[in-house]
C-alpha positions as CSV (number, residue, x, y, z in Angstrom):
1,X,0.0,0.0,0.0
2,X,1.8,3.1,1.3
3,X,5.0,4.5,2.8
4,X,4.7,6.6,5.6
5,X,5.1,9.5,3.4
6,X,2.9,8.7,0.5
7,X,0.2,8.3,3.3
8,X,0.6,11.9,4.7
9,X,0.6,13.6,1.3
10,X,-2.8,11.9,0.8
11,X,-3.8,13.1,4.0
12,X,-2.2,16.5,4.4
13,X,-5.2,18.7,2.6
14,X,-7.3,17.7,6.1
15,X,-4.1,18.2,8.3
16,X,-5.9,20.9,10.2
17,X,-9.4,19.3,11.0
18,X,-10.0,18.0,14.3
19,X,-9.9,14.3,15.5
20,X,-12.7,12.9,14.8
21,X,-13.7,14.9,11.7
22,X,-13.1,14.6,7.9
23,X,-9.2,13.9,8.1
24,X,-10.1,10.4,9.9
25,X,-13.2,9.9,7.5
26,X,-11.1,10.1,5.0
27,X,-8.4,8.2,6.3
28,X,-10.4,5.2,7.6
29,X,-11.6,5.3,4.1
30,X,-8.1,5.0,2.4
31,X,-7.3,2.3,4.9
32,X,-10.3,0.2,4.7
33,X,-10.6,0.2,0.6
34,X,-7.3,-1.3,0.9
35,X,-8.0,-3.6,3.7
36,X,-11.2,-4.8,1.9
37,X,-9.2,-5.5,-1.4
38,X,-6.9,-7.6,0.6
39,X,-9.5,-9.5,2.1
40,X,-11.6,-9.4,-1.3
41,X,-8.7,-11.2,-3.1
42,X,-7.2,-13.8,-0.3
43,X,-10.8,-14.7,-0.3
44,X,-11.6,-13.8,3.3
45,X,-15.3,-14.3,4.0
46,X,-15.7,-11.3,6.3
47,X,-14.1,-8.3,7.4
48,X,-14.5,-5.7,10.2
49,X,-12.8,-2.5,12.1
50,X,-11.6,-2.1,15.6
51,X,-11.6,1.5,14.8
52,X,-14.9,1.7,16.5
53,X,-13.1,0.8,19.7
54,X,-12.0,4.4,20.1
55,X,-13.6,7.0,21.7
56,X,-12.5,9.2,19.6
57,X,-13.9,7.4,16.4
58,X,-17.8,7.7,15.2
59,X,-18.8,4.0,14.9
60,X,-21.8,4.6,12.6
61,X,-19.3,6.4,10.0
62,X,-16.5,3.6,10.4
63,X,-19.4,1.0,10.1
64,X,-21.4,3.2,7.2
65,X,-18.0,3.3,5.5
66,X,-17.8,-0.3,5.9
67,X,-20.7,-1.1,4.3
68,X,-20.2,1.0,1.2
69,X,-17.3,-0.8,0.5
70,X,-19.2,-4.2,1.0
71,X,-21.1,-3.7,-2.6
72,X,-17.7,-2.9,-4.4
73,X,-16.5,-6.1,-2.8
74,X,-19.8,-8.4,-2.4
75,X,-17.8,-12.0,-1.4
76,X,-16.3,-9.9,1.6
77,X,-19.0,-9.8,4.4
78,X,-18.3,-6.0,6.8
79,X,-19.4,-7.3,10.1
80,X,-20.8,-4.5,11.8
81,X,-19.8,-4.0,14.9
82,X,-19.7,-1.4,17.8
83,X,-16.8,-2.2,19.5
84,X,-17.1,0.8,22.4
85,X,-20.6,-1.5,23.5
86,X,-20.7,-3.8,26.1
87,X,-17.4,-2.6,28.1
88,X,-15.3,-3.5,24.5
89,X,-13.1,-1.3,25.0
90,X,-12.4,-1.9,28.7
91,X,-11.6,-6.0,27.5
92,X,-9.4,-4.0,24.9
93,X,-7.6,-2.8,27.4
94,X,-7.2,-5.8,29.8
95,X,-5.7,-7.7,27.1
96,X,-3.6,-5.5,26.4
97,X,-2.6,-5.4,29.6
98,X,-2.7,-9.1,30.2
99,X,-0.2,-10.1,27.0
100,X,2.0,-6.8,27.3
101,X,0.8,-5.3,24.1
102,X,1.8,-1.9,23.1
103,X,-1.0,0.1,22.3
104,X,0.2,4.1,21.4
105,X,-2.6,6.8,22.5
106,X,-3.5,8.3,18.9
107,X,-4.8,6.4,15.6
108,X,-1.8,6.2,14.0
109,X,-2.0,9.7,11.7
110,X,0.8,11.8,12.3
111,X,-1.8,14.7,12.4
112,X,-3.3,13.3,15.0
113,X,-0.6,13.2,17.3
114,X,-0.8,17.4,16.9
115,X,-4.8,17.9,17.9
């Protein structure tokens, strides 16, 4: 897919919007129509997020996103899924804490690491 670089010049016209907003739209959108290719071509039956997991993420547009990329891709299933429900991302945490897993406090966006 991309380098680290490539990635930010894609993103770099919503460097300024706030977390949340149309940079991560956008961004779980890049990531995702890869992701679903991936999974459309290996064959993989279904396909989901974690993205939801955040608090900082609107699970209805990481799920609605999903979905739109479910008719470009109709043998991948999205399994929507709210993963903030149900203490989700409390057992996030707890297994990260159990296996020593790193887990980094922003998305992964070098913009986000700035708002």
């Amino acid at each position: 897919p991309y380098t680290g670089e490539e990635y930010s010049q894609k993103l770099e016209k919503r460097a300024f919007d706030r977390e949340g907003g149309l940079r991560c739209r956008y961004c779980i959108a890049l990531r995702m129509k890869d992701a679903f290719h991936y999974a459309f071509i290996n064959h993989f039956d279904y396909f989901t997020s974690t993205m939801s997991m955040s608090r900082q993420k609107d699970e209805q547009m990481v799920n609605q996103l999903g979905l739109s990329f479910q008719t470009k891709y109709p043998w991948t299933k999205f399994i929507v899924h709210n993963f903030k429900k149900k203490g989700g991302q409390e057992l996030g945490l707890a297994l990260t804490k159990k296996y020593d897993l790193y887990q980094q406090l922003f998305c992964g966006c070098k913009f986000s690491r700035k708002t």
